[in-house]
N, C-alpha and C positions, 0 to 999 in steps of 0.2 A: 622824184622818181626818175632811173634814167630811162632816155628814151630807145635806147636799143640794149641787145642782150647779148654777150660774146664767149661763146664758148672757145675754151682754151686749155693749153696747158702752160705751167711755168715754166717749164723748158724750152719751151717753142719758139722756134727764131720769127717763123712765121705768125703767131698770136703777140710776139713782140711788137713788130711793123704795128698790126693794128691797134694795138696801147698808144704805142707813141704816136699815129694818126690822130686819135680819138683826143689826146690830149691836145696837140697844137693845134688842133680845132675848136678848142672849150668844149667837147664831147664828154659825156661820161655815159658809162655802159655796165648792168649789169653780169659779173661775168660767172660763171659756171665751170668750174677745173671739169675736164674732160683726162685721167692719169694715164698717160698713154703709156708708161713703164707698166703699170697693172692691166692694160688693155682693155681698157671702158669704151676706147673707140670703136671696138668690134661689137657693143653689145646691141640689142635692137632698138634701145631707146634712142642711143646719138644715130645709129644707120640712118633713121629715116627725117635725121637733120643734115647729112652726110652721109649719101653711101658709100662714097671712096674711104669713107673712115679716118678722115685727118681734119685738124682745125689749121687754121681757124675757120669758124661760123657763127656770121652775124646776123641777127634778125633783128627786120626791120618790123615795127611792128603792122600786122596786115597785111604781109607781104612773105613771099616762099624764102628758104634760110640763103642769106650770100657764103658764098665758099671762096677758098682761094685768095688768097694775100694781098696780090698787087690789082686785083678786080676790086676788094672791099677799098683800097685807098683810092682808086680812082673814083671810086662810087664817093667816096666821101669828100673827095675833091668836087668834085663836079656838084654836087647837094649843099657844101657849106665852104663857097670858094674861097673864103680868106680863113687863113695865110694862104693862099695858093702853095699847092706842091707839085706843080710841074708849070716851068718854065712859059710864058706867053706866045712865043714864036714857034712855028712848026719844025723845026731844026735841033731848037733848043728843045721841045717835049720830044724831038724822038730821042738826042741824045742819052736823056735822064731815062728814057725807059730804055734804051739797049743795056747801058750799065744797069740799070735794076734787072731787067731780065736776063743779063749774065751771071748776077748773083744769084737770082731765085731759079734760074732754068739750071746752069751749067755748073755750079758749085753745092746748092745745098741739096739740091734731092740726093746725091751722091753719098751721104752723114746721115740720111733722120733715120729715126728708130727702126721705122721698118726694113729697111736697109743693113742696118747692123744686125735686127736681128735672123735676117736670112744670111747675114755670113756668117755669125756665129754659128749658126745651128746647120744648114744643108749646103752653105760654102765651107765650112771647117776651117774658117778661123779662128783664130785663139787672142786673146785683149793685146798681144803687142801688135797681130798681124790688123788687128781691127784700128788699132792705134796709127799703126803706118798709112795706112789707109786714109785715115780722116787727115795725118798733117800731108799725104800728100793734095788731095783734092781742094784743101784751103792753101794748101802754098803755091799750088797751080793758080786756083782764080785770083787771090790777092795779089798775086807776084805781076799776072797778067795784067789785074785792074791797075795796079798801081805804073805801070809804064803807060797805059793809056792816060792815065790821071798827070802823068807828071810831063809829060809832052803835048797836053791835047790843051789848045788858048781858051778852050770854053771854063776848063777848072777855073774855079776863084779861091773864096777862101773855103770852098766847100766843093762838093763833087762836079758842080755846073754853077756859075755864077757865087754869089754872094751871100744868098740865102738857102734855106735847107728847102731841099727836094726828096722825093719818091726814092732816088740814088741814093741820098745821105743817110735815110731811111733803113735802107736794106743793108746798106753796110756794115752800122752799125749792128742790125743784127745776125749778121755774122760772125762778127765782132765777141757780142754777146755771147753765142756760142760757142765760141771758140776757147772765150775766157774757164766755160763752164770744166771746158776740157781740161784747161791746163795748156792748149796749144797758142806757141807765140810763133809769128811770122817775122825773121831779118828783113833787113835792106825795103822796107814798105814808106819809107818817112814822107809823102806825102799822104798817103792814108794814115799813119800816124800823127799827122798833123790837124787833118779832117776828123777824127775823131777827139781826140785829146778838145780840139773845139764843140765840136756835139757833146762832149760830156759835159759842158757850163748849163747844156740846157737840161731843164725842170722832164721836158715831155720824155728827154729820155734817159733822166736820171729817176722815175717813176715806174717806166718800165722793164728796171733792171729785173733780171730771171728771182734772184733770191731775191726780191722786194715782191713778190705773187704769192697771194694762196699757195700750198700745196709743197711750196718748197722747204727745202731742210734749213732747221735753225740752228743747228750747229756744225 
């Protein structure tokens, strides 16, 4: 039986991260689709697992629901330290969490549903305007990350160092997101190179979007 329970969506770049945590941890968790296109998130059942109305959310068992992405990885870093996913040195874990919190602060809130669906409807976009929109905001953060990635001595063969972090983490799912779109980012070849190597692995070839509950089979 597993020991925690993850509410999610299978589009979710954010219930993403926490798959691929749960996996490089030897974690398994029972998970719960939460359909955030039909709007389940609003209903009173999830509200009083989350009342901002977004996953992911993890419960522990005996304990009040965890919310928020890079809070449940670091909980689960900290609870079941190997493989460690942030760096040993105080330098190197703020590094991996600036990049992560540039992906999770400054790029994806900008793209999630709720988001689109306030400009569709009382911004008065229409799907190309909605479209520009999202390759602008990932070709802004990726284009950004990636000059930081390709000049900064801390990269290795992953986003800090040699082994995969909290950074390599969140990349990828935006990544993932991105794919769902359809949208490809030029000129990025060291992010292209960092993921192309996280795809060899299991934790986040497990957590591809179309490999979840919920999603479309053809």
């Amino acid at each position: 039986m597993a020991a925690y329970e993850l509410y999610a969506f299978w589009r979710s770049s954010a219930a993403y991260r926490v798959r691929v945590a749960l996996t490089l941890k030897g974690l398994s968790a029972e998970e719960h689709a939460i359909d955030l296109d039909a709007g389940d998130q609003y209903g009173d059942a999830f509200r009083t697992i989350n009342p901002l109305a977004a996953v992911p959310a993890l419960i522990v068992p005996g304990h009040p629901p965890l919310t928020q992405s890079l809070a449940i990885l670091e909980y689960l870093d900290e609870t079941v330290p190997n493989p460690p996913l942030l760096p040993a040195d105080p330098l190197g874990r703020a590094r991996v969490r600036s990049i992560a919190a540039g992906l999770a602060a400054d790029t994806h809130p900008l793209v999630v549903p709720r988001v689109r669906r306030y400009l569709t409807t009382i911004g008065g976009f229409d799907q190309a305007a909605w479209r520009a929109w999202q390759i602008q905001w990932f070709t802004t953060g990726l284009q950004g990350l990636e000059r930081r990635l390709a000049t900064d001595a801390g990269t290795g063969l992953y986003c800090h160092g040699d082994t995969v972090t909290v950074a390599d983490i969140l990349l990828m799912s935006i990544v993932a997101v991105m794919r769902m779109f359809n949208i490809a980012i030029a000129d990025i070849p060291t992010i292209d190179r960092i993921v192309a190597l996280c795809e060899t692995q299991e934790a986040f070839a497990r957590a591809a979007p179309l490999k979840q509950t919920g999603a479309p089979t053809a």
